[in-house]
N, C-alpha and C positions, 0 to 999 in steps of 0.2 A: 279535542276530539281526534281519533285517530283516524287516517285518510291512507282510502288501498286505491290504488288503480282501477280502474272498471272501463268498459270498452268505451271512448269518448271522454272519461271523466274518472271524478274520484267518489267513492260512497262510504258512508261510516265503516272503518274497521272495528273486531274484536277487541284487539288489544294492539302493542306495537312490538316491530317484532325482535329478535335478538339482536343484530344487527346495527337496529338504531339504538335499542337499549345503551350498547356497546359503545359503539358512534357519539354517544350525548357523556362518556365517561362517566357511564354508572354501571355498576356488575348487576343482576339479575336480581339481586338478596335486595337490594338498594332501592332498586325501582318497585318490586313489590311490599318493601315495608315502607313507602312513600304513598303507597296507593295507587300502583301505575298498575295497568292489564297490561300483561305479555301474552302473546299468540303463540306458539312455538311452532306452529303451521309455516306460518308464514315465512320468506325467505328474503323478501324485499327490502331496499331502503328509501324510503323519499326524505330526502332532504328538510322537506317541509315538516315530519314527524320529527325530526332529529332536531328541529330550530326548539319547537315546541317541548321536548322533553326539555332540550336546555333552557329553557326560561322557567318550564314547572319548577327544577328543580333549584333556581335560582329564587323562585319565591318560595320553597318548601322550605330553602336552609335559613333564610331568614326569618319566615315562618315560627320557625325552631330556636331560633334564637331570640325572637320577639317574647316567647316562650318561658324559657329561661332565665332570662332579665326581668324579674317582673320587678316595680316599684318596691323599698321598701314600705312597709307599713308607715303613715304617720302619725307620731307620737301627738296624742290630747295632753296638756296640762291638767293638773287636777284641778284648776281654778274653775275650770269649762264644767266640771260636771254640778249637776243641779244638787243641793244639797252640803257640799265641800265648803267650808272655809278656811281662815291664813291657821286656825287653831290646828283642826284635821290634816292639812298639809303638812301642819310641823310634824304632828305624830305618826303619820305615813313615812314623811322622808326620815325619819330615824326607824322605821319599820321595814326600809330599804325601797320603798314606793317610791318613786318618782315621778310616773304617768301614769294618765286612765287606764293604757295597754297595759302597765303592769299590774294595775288594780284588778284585771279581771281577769289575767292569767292566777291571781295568788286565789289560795283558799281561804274561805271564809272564816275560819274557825284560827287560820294561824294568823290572820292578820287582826283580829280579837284578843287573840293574848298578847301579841307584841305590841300592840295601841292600845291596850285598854277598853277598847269602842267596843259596845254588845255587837254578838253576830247578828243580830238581827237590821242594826245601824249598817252593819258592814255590805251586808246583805242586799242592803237597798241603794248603797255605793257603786255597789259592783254594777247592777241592775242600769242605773241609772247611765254608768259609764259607757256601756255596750250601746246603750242609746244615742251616744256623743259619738260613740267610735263608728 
């Protein structure tokens, strides 16, 4: 919350103002695509607003990075999916399958003719796997 002067005390500001923006080493483009209000009225700095933008922005970039790193996906064996046994395994892993995640990335109809398996079998693979993953 941003905090202006008032006679005796402090009272919610607009936004913060150039100044502190400044003061917290961020440019103005920075703070506004972070979600910060800027005042441009305003001329002041309190200290207190400047601690505060440095710490917002100290959880923003992390924020952003927590972001970015996201887990890879974890790969299902096909043994896990309902339906799958060591037969269908073989003929997926020469069909270049190797996981559930890649069973339901592929289409139906190409992984039919390289296994042999009706689409329809393949179909309810796939099905199944999304349920596992």
């Amino acid at each position: 919350m941003v905090r202006v002067k008032k006679k005796g005390g402090f009272r919610k500001g607009r936004g913060y103002s150039i100044r502190e923006v400044l003061e917290a080493g961020l440019t103005i483009e920075e703070a506004r695509s972070m979600g910060f209000r800027i005042d441009r009225r305003r001329k002041s700095l309190h200290e207190s607003n400047v601690k505060e933008l440095e710490e917002l922005k100290k959880w923003h970039i992390t924020e952003k990075a927590k972001e970015k790193k996201k887990p890879p996906k974890k790969l299902v064996p096909l043994i896990e999916v309902k339906g799958i046994g060591q037969k269908t395994i073989k003929k997926l892993e020469k069909a270049g399958i190797t996981s559930a995640n890649a069973l339901v990335d592929e289409d139906p109809e190409k992984i039919s003719k390289k296994t042999g398996l009706s689409k329809k079998i393949v179909e309810r693979y796939i099905s199944e796997a999304k349920k596992v993953i």
